[in-house]
matplotlib code that plots the C-alpha trace (Angstrom):
import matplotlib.pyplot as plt

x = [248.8, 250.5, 253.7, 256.7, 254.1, 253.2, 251.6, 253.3, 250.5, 250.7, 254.1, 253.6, 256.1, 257.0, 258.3, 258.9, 261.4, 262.4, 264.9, 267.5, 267.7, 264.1, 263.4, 265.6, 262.8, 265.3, 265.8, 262.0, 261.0, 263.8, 262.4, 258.2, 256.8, 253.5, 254.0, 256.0, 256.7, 259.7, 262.1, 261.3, 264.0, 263.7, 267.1, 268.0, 265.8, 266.6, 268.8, 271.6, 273.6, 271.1, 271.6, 268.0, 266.6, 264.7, 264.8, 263.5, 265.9, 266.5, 263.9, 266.8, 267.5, 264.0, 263.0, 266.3, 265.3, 261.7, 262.7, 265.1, 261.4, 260.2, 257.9, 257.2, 254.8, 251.5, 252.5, 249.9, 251.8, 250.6, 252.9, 252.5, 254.9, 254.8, 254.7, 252.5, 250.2, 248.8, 250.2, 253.8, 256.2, 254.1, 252.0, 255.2, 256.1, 252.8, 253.3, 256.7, 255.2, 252.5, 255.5, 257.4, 253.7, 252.7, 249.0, 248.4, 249.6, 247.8, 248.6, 247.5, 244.9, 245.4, 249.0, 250.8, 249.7, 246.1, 247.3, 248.8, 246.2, 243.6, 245.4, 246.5, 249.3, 253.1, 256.5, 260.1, 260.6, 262.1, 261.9, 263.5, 261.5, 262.4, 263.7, 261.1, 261.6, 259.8, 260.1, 259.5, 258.3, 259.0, 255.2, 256.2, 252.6, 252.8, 256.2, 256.8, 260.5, 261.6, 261.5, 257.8, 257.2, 258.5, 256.7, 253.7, 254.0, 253.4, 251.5, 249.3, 248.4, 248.2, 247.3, 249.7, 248.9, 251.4, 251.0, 253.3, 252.4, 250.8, 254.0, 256.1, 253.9, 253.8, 257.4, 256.3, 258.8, 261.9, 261.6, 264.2, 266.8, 265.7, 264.0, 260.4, 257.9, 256.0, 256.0, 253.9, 250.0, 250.2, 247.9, 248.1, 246.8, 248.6, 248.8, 247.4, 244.2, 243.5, 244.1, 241.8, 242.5, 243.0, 245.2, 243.0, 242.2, 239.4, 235.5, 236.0, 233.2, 235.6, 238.2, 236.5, 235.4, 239.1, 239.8, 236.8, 237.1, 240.7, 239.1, 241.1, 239.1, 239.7, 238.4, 241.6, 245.1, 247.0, 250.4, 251.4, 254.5, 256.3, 259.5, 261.2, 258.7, 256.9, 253.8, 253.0, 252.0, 249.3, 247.7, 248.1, 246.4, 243.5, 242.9, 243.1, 240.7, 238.7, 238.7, 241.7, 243.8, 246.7, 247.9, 251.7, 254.2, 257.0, 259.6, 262.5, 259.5, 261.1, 264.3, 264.9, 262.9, 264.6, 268.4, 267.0, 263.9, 264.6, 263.9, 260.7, 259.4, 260.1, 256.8, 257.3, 255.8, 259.0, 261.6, 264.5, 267.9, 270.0]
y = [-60.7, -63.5, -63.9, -64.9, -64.7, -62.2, -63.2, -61.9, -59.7, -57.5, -55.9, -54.0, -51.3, -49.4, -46.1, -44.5, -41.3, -39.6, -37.0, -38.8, -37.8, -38.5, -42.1, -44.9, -45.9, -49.0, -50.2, -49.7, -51.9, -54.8, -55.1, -54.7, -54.5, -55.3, -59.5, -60.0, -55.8, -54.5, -51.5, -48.2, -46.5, -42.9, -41.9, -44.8, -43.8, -40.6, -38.3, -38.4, -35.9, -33.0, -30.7, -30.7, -33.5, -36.8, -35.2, -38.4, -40.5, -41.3, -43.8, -46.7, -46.1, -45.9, -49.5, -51.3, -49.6, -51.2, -54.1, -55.1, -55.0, -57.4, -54.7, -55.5, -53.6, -56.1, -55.6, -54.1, -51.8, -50.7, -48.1, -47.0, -45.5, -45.1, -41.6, -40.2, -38.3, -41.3, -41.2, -38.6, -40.6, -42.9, -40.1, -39.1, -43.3, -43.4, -40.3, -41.4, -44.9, -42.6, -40.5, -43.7, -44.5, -46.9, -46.9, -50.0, -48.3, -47.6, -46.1, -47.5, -45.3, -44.5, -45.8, -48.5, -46.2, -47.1, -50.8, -51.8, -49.5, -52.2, -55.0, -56.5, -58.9, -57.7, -59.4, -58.7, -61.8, -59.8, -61.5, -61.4, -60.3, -62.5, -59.9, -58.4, -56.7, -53.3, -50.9, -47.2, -44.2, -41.4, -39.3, -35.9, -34.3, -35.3, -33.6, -29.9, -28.2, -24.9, -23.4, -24.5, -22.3, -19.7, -19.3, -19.9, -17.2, -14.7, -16.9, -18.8, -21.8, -23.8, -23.5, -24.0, -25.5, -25.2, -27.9, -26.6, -25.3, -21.3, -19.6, -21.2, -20.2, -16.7, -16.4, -15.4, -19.2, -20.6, -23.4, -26.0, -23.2, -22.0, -18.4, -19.3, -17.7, -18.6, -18.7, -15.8, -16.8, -19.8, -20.9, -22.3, -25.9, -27.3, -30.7, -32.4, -30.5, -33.5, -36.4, -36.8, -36.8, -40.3, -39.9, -41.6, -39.4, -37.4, -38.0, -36.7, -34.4, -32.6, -32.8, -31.4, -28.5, -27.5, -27.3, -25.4, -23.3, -22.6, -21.0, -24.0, -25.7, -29.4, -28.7, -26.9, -27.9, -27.4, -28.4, -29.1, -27.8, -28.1, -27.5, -30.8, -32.5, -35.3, -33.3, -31.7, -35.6, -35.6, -32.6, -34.8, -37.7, -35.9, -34.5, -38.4, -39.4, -36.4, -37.9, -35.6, -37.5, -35.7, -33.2, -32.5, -32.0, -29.7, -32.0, -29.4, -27.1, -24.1, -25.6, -25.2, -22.3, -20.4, -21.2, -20.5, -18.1, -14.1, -12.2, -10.4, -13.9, -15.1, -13.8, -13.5, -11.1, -11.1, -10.0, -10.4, -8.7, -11.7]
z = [63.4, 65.3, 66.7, 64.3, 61.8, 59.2, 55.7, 52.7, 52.4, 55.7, 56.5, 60.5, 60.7, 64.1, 62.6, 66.1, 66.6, 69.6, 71.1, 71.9, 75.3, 76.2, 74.9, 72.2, 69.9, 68.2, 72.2, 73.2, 69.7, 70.8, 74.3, 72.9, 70.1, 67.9, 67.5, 63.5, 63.3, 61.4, 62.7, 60.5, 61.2, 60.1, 60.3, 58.3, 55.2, 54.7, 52.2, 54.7, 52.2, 53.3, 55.6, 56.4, 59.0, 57.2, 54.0, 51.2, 50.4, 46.7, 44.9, 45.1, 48.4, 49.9, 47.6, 49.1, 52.7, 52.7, 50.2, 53.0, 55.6, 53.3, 51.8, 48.4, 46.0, 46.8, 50.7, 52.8, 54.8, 58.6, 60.3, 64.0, 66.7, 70.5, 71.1, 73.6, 72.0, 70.0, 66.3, 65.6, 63.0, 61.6, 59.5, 57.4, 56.9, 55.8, 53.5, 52.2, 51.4, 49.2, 47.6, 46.6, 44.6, 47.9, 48.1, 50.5, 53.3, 56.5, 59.9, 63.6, 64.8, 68.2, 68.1, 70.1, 73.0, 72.8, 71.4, 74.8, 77.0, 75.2, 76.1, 72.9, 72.5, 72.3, 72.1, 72.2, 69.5, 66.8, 63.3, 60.3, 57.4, 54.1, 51.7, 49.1, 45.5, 45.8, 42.8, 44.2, 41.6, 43.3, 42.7, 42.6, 42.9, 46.8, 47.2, 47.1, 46.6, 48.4, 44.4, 44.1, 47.8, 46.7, 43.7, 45.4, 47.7, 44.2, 42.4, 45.6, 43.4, 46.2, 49.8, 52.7, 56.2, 58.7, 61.2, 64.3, 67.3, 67.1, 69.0, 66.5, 64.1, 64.9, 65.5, 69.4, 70.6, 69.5, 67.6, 68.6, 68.5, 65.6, 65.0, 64.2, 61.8, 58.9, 54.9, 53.8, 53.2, 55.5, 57.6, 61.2, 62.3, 65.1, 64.3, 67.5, 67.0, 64.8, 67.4, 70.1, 74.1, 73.6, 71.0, 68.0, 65.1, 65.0, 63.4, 59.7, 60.4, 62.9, 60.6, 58.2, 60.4, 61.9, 57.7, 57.5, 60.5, 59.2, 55.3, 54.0, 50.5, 50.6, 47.0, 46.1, 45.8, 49.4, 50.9, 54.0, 55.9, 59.7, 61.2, 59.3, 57.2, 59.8, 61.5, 58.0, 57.3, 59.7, 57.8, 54.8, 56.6, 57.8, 54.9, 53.1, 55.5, 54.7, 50.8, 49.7, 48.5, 47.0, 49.8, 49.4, 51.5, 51.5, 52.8, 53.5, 55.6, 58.0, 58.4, 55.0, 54.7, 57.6, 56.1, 52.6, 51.9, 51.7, 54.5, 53.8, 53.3, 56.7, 58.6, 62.3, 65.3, 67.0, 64.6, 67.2, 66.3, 65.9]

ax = plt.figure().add_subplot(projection="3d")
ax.plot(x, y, z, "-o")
ax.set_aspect("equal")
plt.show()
């Protein structure tokens, strides 16, 4: 993609997020970025009414969001960020893209990490998309609601991966201030076990085998679930790449679940007194 210049048909988005205290994702995209990339900014497209973080926004908010990129429903959509581990954000653009009935939409592999480590060009040109109509159709089989969870936990129609770290997981670490612990017949894959030390994804035949090694049937419905909704999306993604195609997310995950979900259905090895 060259500088100032992006065809109608490719739309590069930088969907970086980080504590604001550690890094400003809008300031690192103004000063570099990938040459004719548009801001994704997740805190910008989001249902800011929730209580929840980056909850979806509503169809007509997320089509004037990414309209307003100059995405329009022929665009070919790459998304990448510049965390450290290789690929964080740009999994759940690429899943909201999907939920919004998106199919051209890819992500960076190895993220702008591993695009500047190999040299390629960058720029702090920032250009002005022309606006684009995009029509979204919000596809609700990729989505799951706290009510859904809950009756899967009785009726276990569909699998659930939990992609955070194990302590979290096991409700043996705090999660960002928040208790930690798991929706009852989860299953734990931390979410960087599917990136490599150089932060690209993994072979499918490993991803296959961390599913595998896990009891979880790519065969089967599954849905995947975090602390807010954005590492969940790299379960979906590996899975995609896998050939599963229609992983859901459950976008409100444990901060949701923790404010929301009875007791008994809050698993946890550390029931602290509050």
């Amino acid at each position: 993609v060259r500088a100032g210049r992006v065809g109608a048909g490719l739309r590069v988005l930088d969907a970086s997020w980080y504590p604001p205290k550690e890094r400003n994702a809008r300031q690192e995209f103004k000063e570099r970025h990938i040459p004719g990339a548009s801001f994704f900014d997740i805190e910008e497209c989001r249902d800011k009414s929730s209580p929840y973080d980056f909850m979806l926004p509503s169809e007509s908010q997320f089509a004037e969001y990414v309209g307003g990129l100059g995405v329009s429903n022929d665009t070919h959509v790459v998304v990448y960020d510049g965390d450290e581990v290789g690929t964080f954000y740009a999994p759940r653009a690429w899943w909201m893209f999907r939920a919004f009935g998106h199919n051209q939409v890819s992500v960076l592999n190895g993220g702008f990490k591993n695009w500047l480590k190999e040299g390629h060009p960058v720029t702090a040109e920032v250009t002005q998309p022309t606006p684009a109509v995009f029509k979204a159709r919000l596809n609700r089989a990729l989505v799951k609601t706290f009510e859904e969870m809950v009756q899967n936990v009785s009726s276990l129609k569909f699998q659930v991966v939990d992609s955070r770290p194990e302590g979290r997981f096991r409700g043996t670490e705090l999660d960002q201030g928040l208790e930690s612990g798991h929706i009852p017949g989860a299953v734990n894959i931390p979410f960087h076990r599917f990136l490599s030390e150089t932060g690209h994804e993994r072979s499918i035949e490993e991803m296959q085998e961390i599913f595998r090694e896990k009891g979880v049937d790519l065969a089967k419905p599954l849905t995947a679930t975090c602390r807010k909704g954005v590492t969940a999306c790299q379960v979906a993604l590996a899975a995609f790449l896998c050939g599963k195609r229609d992983v859901a997310v459950y976008d409100g995950s444990w901060s949701e679940w923790f404010h929301r979900a009875p007791p008994h259905y809050k698993v946890s090895e550390a029931k602290r007194s509050k």
